[in-house]
C-alpha positions as CSV (number, residue, x, y, z in Angstrom):
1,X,10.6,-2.8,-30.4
2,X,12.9,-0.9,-28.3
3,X,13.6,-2.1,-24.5
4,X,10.6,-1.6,-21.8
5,X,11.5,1.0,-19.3
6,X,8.4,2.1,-17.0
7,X,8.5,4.3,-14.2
8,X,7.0,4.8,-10.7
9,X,7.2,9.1,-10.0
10,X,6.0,9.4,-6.4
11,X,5.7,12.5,-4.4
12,X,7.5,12.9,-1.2
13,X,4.8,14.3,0.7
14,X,3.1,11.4,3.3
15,X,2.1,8.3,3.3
16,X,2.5,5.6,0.8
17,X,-1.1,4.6,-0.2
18,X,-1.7,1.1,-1.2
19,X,-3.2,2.9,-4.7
20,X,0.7,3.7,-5.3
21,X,2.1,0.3,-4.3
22,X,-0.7,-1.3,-7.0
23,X,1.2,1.2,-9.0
24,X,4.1,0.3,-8.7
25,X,3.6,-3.5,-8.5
26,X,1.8,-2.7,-12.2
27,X,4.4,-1.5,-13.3
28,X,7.3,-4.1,-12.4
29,X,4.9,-6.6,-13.5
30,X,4.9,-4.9,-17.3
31,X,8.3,-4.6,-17.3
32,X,9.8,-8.0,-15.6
33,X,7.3,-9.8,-17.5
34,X,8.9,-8.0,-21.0
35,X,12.7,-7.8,-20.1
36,X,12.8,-4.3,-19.4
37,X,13.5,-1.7,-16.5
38,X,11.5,-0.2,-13.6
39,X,12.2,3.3,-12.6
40,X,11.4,5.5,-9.9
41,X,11.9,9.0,-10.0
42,X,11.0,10.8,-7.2
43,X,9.0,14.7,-8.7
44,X,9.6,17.2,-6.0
45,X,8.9,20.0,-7.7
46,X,6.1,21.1,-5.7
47,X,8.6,22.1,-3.0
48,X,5.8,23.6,-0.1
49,X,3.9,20.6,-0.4
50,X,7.8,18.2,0.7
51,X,7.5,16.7,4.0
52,X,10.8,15.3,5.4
53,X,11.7,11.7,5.6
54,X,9.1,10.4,3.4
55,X,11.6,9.9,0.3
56,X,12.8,7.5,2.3
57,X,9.7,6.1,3.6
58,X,9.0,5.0,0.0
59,X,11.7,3.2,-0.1
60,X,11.1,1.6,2.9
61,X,7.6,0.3,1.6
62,X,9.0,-0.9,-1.9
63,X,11.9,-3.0,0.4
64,X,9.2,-4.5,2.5
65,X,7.5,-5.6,-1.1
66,X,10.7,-6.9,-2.3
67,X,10.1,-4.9,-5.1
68,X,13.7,-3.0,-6.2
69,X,13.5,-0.5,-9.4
70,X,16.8,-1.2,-11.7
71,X,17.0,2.7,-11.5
72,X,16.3,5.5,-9.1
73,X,17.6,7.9,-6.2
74,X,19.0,5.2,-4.3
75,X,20.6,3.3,-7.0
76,X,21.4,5.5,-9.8
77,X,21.9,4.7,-13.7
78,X,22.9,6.1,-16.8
79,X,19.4,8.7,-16.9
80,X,20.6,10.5,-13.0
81,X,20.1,12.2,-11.6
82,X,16.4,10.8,-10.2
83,X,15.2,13.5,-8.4
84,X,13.7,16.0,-10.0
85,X,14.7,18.6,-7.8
86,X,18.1,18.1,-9.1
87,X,17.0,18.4,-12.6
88,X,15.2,22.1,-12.2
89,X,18.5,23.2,-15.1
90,X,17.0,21.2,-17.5
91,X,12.8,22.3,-17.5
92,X,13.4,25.8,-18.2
93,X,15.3,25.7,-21.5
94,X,12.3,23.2,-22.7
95,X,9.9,25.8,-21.8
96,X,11.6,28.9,-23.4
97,X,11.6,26.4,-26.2
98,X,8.1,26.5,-26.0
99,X,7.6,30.3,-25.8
100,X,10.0,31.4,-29.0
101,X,7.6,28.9,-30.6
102,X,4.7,30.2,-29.8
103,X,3.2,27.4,-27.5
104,X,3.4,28.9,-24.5
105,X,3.8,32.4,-22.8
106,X,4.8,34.6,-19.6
107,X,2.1,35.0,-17.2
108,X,2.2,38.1,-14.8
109,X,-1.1,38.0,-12.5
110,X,-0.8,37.9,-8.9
111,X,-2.7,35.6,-6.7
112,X,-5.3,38.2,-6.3
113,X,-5.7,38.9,-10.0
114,X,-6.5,35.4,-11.1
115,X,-9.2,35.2,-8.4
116,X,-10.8,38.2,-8.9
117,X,-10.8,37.1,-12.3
118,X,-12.8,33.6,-11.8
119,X,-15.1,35.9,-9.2
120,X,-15.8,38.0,-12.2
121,X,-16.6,34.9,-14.4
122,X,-18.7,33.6,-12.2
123,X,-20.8,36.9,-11.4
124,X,-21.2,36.8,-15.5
125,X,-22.6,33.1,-15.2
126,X,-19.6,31.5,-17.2
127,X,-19.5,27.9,-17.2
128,X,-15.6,27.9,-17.1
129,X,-13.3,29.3,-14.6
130,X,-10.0,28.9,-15.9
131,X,-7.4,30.4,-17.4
132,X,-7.6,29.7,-21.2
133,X,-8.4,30.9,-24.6
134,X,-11.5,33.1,-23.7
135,X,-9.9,34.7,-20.7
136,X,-6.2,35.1,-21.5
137,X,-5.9,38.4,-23.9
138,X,-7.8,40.2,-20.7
139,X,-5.0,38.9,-18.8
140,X,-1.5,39.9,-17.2
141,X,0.6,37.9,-20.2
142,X,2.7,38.4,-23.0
143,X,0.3,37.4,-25.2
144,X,-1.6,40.6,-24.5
145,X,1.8,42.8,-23.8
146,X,3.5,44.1,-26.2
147,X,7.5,42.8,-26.4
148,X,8.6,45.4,-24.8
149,X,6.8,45.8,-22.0
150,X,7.0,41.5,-21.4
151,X,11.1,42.6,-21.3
152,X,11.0,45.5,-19.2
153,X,8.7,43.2,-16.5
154,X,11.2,40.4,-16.6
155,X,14.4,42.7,-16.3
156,X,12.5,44.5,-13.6
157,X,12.0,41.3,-11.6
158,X,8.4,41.1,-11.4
159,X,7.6,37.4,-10.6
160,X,6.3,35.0,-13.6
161,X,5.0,32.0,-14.4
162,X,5.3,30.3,-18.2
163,X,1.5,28.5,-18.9
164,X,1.3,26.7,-21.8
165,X,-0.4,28.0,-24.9
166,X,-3.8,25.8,-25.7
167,X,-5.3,26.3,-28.9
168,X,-9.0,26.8,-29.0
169,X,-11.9,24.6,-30.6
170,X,-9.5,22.0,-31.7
171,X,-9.3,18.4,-29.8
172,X,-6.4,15.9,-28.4
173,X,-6.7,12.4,-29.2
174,X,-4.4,9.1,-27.4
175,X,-4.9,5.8,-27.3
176,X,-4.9,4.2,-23.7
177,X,-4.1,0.8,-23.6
178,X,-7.0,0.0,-21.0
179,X,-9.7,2.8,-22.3
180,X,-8.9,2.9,-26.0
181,X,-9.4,5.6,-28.3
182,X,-9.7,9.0,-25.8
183,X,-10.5,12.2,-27.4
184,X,-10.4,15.7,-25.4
185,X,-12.2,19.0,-26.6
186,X,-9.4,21.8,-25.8
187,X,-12.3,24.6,-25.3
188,X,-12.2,22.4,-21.5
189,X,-8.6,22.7,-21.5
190,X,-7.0,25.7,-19.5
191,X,-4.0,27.0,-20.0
192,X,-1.8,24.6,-17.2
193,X,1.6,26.4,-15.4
194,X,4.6,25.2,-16.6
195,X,7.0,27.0,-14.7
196,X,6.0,28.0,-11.6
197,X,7.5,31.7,-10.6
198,X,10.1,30.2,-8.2
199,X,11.8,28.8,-11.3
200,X,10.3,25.1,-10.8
201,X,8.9,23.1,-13.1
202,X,5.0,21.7,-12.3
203,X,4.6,18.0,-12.7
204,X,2.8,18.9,-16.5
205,X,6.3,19.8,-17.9
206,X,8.7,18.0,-16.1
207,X,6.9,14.6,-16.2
208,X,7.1,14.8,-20.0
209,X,10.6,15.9,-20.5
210,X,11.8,13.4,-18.1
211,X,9.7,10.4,-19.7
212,X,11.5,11.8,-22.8
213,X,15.2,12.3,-22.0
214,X,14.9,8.3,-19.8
215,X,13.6,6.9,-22.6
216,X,10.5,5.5,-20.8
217,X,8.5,3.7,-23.2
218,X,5.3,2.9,-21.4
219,X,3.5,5.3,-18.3
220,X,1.2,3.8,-16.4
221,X,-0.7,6.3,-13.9
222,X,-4.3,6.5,-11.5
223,X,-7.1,7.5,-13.8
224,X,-6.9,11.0,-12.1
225,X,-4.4,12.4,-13.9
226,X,-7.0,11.9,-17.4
227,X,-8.2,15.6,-17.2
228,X,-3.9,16.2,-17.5
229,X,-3.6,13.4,-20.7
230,X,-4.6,16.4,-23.8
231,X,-1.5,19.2,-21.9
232,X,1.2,16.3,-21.6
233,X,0.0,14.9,-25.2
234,X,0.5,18.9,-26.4
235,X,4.0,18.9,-24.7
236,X,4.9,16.0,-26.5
237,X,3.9,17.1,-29.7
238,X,5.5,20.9,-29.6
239,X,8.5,19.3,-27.6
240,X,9.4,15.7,-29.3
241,X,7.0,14.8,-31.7
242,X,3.9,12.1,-30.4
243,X,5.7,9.5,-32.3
244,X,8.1,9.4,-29.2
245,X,5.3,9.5,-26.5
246,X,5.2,6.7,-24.4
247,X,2.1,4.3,-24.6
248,X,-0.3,5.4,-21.5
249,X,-2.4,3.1,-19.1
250,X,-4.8,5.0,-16.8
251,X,-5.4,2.9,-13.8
252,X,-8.8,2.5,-12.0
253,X,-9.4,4.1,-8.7
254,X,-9.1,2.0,-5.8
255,X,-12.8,2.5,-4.3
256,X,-14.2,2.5,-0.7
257,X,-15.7,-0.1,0.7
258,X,-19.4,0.5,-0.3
259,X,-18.2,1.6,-4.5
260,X,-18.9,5.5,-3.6
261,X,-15.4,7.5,-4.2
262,X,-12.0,7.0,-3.8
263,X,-10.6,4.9,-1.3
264,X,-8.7,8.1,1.3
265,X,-6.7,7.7,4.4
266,X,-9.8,9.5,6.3
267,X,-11.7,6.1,5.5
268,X,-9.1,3.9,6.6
269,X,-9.6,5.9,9.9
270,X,-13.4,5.9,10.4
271,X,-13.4,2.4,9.0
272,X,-11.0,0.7,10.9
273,X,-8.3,-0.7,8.4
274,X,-4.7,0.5,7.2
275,X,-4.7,2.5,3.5
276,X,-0.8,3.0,3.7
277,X,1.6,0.2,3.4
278,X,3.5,1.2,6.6
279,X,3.1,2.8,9.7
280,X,3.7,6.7,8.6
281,X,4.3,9.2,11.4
282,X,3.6,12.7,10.2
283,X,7.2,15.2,11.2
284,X,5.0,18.2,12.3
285,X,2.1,16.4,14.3
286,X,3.9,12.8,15.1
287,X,0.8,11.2,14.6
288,X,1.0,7.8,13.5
289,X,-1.1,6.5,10.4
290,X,-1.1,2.5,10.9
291,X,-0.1,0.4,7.8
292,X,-0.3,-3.1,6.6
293,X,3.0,-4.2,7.3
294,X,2.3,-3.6,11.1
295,X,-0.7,-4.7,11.7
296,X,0.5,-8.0,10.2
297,X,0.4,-8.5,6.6
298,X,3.1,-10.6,4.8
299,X,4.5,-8.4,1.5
300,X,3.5,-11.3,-0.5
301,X,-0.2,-11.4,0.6
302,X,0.0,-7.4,0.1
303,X,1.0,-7.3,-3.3
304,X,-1.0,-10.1,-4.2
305,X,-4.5,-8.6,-2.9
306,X,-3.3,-5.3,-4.6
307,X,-2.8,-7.1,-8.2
308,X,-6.3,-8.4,-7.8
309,X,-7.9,-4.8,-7.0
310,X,-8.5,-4.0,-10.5
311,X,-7.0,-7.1,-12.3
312,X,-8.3,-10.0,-13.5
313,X,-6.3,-13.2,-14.9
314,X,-9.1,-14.4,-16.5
315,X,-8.5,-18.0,-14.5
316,X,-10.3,-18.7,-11.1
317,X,-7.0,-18.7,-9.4
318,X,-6.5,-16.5,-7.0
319,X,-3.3,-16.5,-5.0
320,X,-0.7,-15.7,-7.0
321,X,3.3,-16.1,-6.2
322,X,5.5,-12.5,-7.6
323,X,6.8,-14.8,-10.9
324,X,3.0,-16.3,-11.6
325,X,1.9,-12.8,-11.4
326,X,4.5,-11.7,-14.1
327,X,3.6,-14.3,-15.8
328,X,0.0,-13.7,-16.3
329,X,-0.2,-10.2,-15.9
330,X,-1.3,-8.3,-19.2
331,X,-2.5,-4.7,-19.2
332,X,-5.8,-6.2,-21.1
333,X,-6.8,-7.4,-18.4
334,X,-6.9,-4.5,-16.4
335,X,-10.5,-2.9,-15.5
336,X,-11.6,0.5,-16.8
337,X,-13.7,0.9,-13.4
338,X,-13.3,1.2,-10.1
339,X,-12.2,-1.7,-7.6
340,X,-14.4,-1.9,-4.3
341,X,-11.7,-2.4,-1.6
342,X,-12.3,-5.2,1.2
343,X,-10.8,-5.4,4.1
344,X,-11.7,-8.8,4.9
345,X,-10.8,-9.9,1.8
346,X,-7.3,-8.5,2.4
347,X,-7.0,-10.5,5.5
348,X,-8.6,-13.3,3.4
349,X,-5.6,-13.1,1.2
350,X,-2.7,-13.0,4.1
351,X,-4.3,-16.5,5.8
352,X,-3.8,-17.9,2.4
353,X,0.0,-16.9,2.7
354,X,0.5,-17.8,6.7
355,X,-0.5,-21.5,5.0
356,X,1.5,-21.2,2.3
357,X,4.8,-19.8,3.8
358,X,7.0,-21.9,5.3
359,X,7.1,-20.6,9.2
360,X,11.0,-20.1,8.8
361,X,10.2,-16.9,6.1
362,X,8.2,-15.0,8.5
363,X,9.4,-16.5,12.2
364,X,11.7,-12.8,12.6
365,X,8.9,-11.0,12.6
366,X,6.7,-12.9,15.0
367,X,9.3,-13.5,17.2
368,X,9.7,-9.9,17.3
369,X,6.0,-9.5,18.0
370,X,6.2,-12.0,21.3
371,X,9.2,-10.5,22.7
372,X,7.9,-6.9,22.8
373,X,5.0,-8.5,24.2
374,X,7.1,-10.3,27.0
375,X,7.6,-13.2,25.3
376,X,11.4,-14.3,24.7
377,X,12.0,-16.9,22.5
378,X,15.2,-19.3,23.4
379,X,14.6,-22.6,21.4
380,X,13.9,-21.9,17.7
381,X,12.9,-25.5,17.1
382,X,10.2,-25.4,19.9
383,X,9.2,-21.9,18.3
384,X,8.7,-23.4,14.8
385,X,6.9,-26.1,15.8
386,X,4.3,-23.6,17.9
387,X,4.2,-21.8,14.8
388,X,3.4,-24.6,12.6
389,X,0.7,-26.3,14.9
390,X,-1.4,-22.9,15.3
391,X,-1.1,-21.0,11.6
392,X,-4.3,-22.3,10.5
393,X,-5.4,-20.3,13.5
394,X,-4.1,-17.0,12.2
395,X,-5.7,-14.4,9.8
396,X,-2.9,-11.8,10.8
397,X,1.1,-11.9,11.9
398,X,0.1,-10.2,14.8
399,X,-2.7,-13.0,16.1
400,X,-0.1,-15.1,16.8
401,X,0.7,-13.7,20.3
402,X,-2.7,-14.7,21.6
403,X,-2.6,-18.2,19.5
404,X,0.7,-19.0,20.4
405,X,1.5,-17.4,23.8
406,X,0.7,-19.5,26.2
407,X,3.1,-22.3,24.7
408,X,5.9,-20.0,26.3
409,X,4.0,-18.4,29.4
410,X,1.4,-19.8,30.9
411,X,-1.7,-18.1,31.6
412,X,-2.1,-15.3,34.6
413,X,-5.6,-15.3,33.9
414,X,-8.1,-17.7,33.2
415,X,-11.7,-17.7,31.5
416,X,-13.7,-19.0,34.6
417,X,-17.3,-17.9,33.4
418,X,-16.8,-21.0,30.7
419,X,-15.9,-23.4,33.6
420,X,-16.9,-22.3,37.2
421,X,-20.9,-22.8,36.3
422,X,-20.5,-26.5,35.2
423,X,-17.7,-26.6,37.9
424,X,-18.1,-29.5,40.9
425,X,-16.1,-31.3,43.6
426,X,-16.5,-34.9,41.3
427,X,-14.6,-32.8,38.2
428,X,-12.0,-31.0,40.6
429,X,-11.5,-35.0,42.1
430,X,-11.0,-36.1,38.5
431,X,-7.9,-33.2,37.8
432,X,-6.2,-34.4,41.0
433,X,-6.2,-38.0,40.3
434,X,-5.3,-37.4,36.5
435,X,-2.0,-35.2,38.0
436,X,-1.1,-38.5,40.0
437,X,-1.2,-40.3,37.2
438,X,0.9,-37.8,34.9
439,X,3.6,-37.8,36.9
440,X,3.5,-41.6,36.8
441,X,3.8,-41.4,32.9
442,X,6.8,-42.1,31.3
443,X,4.9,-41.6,27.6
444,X,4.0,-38.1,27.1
445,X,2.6,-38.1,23.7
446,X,-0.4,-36.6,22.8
447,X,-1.9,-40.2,22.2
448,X,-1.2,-41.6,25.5
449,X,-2.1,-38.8,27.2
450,X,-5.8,-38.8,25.9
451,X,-5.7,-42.6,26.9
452,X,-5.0,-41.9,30.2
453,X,-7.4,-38.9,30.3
454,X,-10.7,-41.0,28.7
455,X,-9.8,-44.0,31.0
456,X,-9.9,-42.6,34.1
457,X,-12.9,-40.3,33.4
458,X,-15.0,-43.3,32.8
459,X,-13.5,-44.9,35.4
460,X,-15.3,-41.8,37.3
461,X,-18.0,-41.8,35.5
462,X,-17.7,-38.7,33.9
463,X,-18.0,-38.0,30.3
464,X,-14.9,-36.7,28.6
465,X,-16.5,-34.0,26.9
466,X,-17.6,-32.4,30.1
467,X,-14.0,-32.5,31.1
468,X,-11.7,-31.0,28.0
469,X,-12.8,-27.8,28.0
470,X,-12.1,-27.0,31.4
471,X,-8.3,-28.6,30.4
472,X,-8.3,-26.5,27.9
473,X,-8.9,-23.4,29.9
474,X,-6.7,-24.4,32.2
475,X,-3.4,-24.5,30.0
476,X,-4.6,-22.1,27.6
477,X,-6.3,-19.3,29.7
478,X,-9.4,-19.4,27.5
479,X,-11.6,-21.8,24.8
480,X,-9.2,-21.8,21.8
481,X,-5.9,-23.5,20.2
482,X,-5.0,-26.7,18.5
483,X,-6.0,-30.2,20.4
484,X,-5.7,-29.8,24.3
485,X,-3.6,-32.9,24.1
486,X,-1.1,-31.7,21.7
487,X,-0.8,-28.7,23.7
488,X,0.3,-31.0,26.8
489,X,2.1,-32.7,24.9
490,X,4.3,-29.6,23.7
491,X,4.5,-27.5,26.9
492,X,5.1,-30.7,28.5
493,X,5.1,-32.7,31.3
494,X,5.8,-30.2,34.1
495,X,4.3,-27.6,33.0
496,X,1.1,-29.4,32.0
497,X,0.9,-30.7,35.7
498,X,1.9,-27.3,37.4
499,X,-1.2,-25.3,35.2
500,X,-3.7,-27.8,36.1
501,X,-2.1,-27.6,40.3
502,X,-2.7,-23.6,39.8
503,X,-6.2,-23.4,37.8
504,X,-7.5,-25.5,40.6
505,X,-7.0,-23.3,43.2
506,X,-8.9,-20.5,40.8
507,X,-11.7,-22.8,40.2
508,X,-12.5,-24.2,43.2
């Protein structure tokens, strides 16, 4: 078996959807787990739809997954160059190959004659609008020209597109290594565009050459491209032989929420969740599409939700590190339908990680978070400790600002509905006679602290219980975090005593 190469072919035009990071994460996965190379190749052949900067935005994303390809744009190899764009040279000598062979031919209509053309189709009640085998001797073409006049209209400049040649009442056949045996009738094949009349290749001819002359051996790709499977497997076969065609996967579509369609950017929106892996900000409109990596996912939890959407290990584990993903990961495992996407599944997947991660991997980037909320961070032993008391608290990189705030400034504003009701002069007694007796304390632990707290509230005959939660508000601001004597404990002495001194003056 010759070496694994697989490829990841994005198009620079937006976003990165997190259906092209399961994509690519498929993809390494195959090839790590079999030795072998992962590719990216970026196709920018469709030059009007190229939007600026989002080459690089890709590999932005793939850096935040730690995911590196062993060849591409960025890092060469022996198969460069990687953009297709600097390839255009090669495409057009594999399609005039195609034309002196008689599988493909010069198309001449305009815009305007193609559509008036399906309008007149459609007026006769034909099931088909394309441009194919009933349709193209009517046509602009050198199929219908005679030599001559196809020479004449080239020499003469007239623009032209080269569309591939499909043979009528015949049928395409590949195996996909998720699907099995596929089998496509070529009467619901049209005749797909080759070379587009700027001198570009479409994605049909230069995905196959390229595939061919880098030597990829499997392709894996979104289900979508299935209606495209019986043109490539014709270009193979005219171009290379089959026998040289990589082995195809067709990946299930990512689905919305509630199972109907595709999973889009426009759901994301109405929905309230990220669909990209990073924030994108569009060049023409600057508006900002949010992603997972800001809105606090760890690349690890990312990838290893994504691997699940559509996956199955065929084990009840769930969480899954990059090298027990590679290790488990077959493509027979894959689903042929759809996977339901779930947002709170997602975020069910990045608490696993916050647990599992030591606070070290991902303190940069909540540090980050606190200091452009105000928040500066001075003693990176206090700040892992913080970290490490409230991460069972946190679903999201982000949540720890309100979890793990108030350890570094103390609260401007206090939840008084949850005290003031409950509120009397015997519990505003008890807080001043506790702050005598904290600055007596020598021991500040968390244990001796509660000692003190539980012996003189009986001595006042208070119940405790009536008595932490109004602690709690006052160091905190509000009804959460860890044990409200641990918290004393770890903002210490002073500023334990100076919170409770300024809440009373709110509450009384």
């Amino acid at each position: 078996m010759s070496k694994v190469r697989v490829r990841f072919a994005p198009s620079p035009t937006g976003g990165l959807h997190l259906g092209g990071v399961r994509t690519v994460l498929y993809n390494y996965l195959f090839a790590k787990k079999h030795g072998g190379d992962f590719i990216v190749r970026v196709e920018d052949t469709d030059q009007s739809r190229f939007v600026e900067g989002a080459e690089e935005y890709i590999f932005d994303c793939l850096k935040w997954c730690g995911i590196e390809a062993d060849e591409s744009v960025v890092k060469g190899g022996a198969y460069a160059p990687y953009r297709q764009s600097e390839r255009k040279d090669l495409y057009k000598a594999y399609a005039e190959k195609l034309v002196v062979d008689g599988h493909a031919y010069y198309a001449f209509d305009t815009p305007e004659e193609i559509e008036g053309m399906r309008v007149q189709r459609k007026a006769a009640g034909s099931g088909s609008l394309q441009y194919d085998a009933g349709i193209r001797m009517k046509m602009n073409n050198s199929l219908r020209l005679l030599p001559d006049e196809t020479a004449a209209l080239i020499a003469s400049g007239k623009p032209y597109v080269i569309r591939i040649k499909v043979e009528d009442n015949s049928s395409v056949a590949f195996t996909d290594m998720i699907r099995g045996e596929i089998t496509f009738d070529t009467n619901n094949v049209d005749d797909k565009v080759l070379v587009k009349a700027d001198g570009m290749p479409t994605y049909h001819l230069a995905v196959v050459v390229d595939d061919f002359l880098m030597k990829i051996t499997h392709a894996f790709r979104g289900e979508e491209w299935l209606p495209s499977a019986p043109v490539h497997i014709l270009l193979w076969k005219h171009l290379f032989g089959i026998e040289h065609m990589p082995q195809w996967a067709h990946l299930p579509l990512i689905l919305k929420p509630d199972g109907n369609g595709k999973l889009s950017k426009r759901d994301g929106d109405r929905l309230g969740f990220p669909v990209y892996a990073m924030d994108w900000t569009d060049p023409k409109t600057n508006e900002v599409t949010k992603g997972f990596k800001e809105l606090g996912f760890l690349p690890e939890a990312f990838l290893n939700m994504l691997a699940m959407l559509g996956w199955n290990p065929g084990t009840e584990q769930e969480v899954f590190t990059m090298e027990e993903m590679m290790e488990a990961f077959s493509m027979d495992r894959v689903h042929k339908g759809g996977a339901k996407f779930d947002f709170e599944k997602a975020k069910w997947f990045n608490h696993q990680w916050l647990q599992k991660l030591s606070v070290v991997s991902y303190g940069l980037r909540v540090k980050a978070i606190l200091e452009d909320k105000g928040i500066v961070i001075t003693d990176d032993v206090y700040f892992e400790k913080v970290l490490d008391l409230v991460k069972e608290r946190c679903t999201l990189l982000t949540d720890f600002y309100e979890q793990a705030g108030y350890f570094f400034k103390a609260p401007t504003t206090w939840d008084e509905a949850a005290v003031k009701p409950k509120w009397n002069e015997s519990k505003n007694d008890f807080f001043i006679s506790f702050i005598k007796k904290l600055k007596e304390e020598v021991d500040f632990s968390a244990e001796k602290i509660e000692i003190v707290f539980k012996e003189l509230a009986t001595e006042k005959n208070i119940k405790p219980g009536e008595l932490q939660l109004p602690m709690r508000v006052m160091l905190v601001g509000a009804k959460f975090g860890p044990g409200v004597f641990e918290i004393a404990t770890i903002i210490g002495k002073h500023a334990t005593i100076e919170r409770i001194e300024r809440a009373l003056d709110i509450f009384k």
